[in-house]
Each structure stands twice: as structure tokens, then as C-alpha cells.
mmCIF file of the C-alpha atoms, coordinates in Angstrom:
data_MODEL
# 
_entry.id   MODEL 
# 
loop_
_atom_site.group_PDB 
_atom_site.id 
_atom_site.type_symbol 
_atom_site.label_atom_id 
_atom_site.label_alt_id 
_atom_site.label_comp_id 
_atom_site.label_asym_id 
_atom_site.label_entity_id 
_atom_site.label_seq_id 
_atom_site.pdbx_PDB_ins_code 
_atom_site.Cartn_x 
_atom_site.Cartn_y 
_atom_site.Cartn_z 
_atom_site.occupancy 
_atom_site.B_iso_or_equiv 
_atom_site.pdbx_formal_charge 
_atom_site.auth_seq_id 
_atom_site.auth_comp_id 
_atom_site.auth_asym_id 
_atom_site.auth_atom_id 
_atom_site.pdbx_PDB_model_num 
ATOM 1  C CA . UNK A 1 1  ? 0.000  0.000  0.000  1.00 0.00 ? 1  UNK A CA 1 
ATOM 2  C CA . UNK A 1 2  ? 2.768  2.238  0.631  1.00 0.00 ? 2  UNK A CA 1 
ATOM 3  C CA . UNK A 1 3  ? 4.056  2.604  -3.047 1.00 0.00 ? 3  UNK A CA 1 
ATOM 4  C CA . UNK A 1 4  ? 0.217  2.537  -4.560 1.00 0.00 ? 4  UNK A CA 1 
ATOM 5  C CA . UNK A 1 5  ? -0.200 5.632  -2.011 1.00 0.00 ? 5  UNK A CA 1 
ATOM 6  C CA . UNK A 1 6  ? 3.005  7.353  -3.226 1.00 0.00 ? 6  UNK A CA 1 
ATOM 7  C CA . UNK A 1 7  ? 2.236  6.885  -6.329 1.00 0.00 ? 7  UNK A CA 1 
ATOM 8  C CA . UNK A 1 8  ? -1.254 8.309  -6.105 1.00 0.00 ? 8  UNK A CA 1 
ATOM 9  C CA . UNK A 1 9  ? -0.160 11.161 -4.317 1.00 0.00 ? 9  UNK A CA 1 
ATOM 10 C CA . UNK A 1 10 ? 2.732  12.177 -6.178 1.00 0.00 ? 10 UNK A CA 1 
ATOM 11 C CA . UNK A 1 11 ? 0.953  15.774 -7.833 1.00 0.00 ? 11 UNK A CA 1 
ATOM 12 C CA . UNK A 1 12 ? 0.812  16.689 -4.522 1.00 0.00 ? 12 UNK A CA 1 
ATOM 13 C CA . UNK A 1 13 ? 4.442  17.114 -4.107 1.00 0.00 ? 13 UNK A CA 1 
ATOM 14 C CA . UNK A 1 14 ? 5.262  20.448 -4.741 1.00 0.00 ? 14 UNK A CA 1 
ATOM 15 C CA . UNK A 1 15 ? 1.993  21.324 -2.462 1.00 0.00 ? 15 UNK A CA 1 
ATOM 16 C CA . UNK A 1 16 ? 3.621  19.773 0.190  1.00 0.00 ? 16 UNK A CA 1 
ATOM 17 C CA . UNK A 1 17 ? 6.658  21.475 -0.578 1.00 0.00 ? 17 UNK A CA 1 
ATOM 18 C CA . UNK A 1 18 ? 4.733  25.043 -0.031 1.00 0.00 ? 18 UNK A CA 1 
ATOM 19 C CA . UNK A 1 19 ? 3.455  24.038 2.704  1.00 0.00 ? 19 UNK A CA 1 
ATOM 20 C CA . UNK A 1 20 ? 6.745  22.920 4.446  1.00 0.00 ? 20 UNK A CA 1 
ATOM 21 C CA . UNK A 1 21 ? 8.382  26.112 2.991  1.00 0.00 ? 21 UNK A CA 1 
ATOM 22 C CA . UNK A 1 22 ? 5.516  28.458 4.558  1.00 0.00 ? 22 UNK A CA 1 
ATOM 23 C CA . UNK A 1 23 ? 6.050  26.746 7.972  1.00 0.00 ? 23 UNK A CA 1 
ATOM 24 C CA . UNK A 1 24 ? 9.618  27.437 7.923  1.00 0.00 ? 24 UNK A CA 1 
ATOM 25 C CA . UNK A 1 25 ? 8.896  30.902 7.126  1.00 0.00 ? 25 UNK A CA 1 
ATOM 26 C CA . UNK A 1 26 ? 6.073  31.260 9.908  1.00 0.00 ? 26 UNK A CA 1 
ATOM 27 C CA . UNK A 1 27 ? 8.211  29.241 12.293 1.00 0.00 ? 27 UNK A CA 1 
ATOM 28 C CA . UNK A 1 28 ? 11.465 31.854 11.663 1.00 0.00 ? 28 UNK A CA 1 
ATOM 29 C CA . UNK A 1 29 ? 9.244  34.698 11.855 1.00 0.00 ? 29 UNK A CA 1 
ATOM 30 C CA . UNK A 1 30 ? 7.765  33.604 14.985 1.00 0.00 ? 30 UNK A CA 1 
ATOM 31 C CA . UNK A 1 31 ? 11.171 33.052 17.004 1.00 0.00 ? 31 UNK A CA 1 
ATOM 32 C CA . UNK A 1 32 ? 12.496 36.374 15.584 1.00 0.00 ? 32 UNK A CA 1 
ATOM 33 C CA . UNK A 1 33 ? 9.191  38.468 16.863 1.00 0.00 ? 33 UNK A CA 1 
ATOM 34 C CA . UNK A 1 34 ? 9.552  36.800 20.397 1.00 0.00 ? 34 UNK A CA 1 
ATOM 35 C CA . UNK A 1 35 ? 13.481 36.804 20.512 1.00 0.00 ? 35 UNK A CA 1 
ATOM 36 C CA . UNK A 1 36 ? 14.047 39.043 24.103 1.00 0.00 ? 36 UNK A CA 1 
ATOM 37 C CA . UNK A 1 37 ? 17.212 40.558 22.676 1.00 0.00 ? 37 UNK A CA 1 
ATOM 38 C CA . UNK A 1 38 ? 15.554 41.264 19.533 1.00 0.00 ? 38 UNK A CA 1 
ATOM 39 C CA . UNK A 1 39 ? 12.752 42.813 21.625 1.00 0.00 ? 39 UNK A CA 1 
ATOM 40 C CA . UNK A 1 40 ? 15.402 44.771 23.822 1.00 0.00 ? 40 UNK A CA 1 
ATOM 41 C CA . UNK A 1 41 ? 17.047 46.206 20.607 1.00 0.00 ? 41 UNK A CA 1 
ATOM 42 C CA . UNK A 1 42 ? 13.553 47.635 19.417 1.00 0.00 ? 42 UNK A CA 1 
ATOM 43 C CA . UNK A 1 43 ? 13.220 48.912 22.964 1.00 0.00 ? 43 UNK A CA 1 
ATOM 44 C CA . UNK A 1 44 ? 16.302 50.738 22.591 1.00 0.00 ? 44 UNK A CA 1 
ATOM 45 C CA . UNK A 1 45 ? 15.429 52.195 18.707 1.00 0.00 ? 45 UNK A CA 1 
ATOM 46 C CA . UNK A 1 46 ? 12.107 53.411 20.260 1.00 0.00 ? 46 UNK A CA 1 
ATOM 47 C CA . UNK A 1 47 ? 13.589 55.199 22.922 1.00 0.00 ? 47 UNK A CA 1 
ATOM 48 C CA . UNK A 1 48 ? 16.204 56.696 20.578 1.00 0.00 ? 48 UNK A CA 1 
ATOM 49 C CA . UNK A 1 49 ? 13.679 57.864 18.178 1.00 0.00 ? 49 UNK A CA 1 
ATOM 50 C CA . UNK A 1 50 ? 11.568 59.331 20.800 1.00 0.00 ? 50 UNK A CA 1 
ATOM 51 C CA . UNK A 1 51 ? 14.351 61.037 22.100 1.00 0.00 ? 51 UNK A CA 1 
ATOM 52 C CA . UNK A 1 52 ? 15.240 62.201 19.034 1.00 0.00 ? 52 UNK A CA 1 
ATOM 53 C CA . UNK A 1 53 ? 11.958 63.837 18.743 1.00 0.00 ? 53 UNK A CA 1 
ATOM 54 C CA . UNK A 1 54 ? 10.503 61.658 16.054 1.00 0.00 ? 54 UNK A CA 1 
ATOM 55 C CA . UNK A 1 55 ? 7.992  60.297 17.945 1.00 0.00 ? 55 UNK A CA 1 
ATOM 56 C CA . UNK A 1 56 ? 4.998  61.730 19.570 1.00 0.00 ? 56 UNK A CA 1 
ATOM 57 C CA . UNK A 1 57 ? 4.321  60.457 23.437 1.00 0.00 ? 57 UNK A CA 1 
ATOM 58 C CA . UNK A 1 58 ? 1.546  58.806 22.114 1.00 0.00 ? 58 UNK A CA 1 
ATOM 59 C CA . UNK A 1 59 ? 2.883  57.132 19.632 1.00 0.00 ? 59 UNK A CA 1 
ATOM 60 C CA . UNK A 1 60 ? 5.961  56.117 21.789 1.00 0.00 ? 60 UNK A CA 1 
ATOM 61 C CA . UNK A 1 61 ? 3.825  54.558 24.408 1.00 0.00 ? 61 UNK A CA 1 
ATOM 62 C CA . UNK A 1 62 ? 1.708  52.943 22.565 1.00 0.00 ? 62 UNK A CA 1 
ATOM 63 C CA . UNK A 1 63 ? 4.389  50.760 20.852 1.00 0.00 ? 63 UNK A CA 1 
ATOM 64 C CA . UNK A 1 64 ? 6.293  50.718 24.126 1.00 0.00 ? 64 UNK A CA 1 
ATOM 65 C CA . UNK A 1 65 ? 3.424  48.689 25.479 1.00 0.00 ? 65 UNK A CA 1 
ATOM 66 C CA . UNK A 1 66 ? 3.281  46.588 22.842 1.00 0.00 ? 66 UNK A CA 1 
ATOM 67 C CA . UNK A 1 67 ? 7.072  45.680 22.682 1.00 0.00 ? 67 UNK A CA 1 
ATOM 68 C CA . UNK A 1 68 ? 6.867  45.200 26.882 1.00 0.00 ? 68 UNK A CA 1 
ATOM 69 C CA . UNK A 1 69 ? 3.703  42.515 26.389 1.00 0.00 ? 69 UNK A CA 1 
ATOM 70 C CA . UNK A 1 70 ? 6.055  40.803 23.524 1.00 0.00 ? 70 UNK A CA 1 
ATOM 71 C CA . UNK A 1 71 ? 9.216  40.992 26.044 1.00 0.00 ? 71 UNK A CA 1 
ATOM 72 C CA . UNK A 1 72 ? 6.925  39.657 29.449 1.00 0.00 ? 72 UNK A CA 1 
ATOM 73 C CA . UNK A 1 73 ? 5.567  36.712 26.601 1.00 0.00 ? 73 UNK A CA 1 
ATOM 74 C CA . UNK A 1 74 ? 8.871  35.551 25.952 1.00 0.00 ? 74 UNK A CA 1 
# 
């Protein structure tokens, strides 16, 4: 049964092949959005920028919040 089912199910290769590529690429996207250092680093860009006067205080603590729930997640 094994080679009739290969067989049978061989034009669904490169389907298969998508769909391992996208879960690569969702699995490396996940572990790079909820990496603390990588967090930490966007932390420290924020803070720069709103320094720098390129960010309202809204704006800064809006994504501030949201990079603090991704960091307490990790």
C-alpha cells in the first residue's frame, strides 16, 4: 500500500513542498518576533527615536506597550 499511495499522491508534491516552505517561514518569523534581545534592541530604537523627537508620546507609548507585552511573553 505504501508505493500505490506514493504513487497516487505524487501531484501533490510540490503542495507539500509550499506548505513545508511556509512553515519554515512562519516558524522563523515567529522566534524572531519573540526573541528578548531582539525585543530589547527595538526597545532601545524606540527610545532613541523618541528622544530624538521623532515620535509623539503617544505614539511612543503605545508601541512601548506593545514591545513590553512581547518581552513579558517571551
Amino acid at each position: 500500500m505504501g508505493l500505490l499511495s506514493a504513487v497516487l499522491t505524487l501531484p501533490l508534491a510540490p503542495v507539500r513542498g509550499v506548505v513545508w516552505v511556509a512553515d519554515q517561514l512562519a516558524q522563523a518569523a515567529d522566534n524572531e518576533l519573540h526573541d528578548p534581545s531582539l525585543v530589547r534592541a527595538r526597545l532601545a530604537v524606540l527610545n532613541h527615536e523618541f528622544e530624538a523627537g521623532h515620535l509623539s508620546a503617544e505614539t511612543f507609548e503605545r508601541e512601548e506597550e506593545q514591545l513590553l507585552d512581547l518581552l513579558h511573553g517571551c
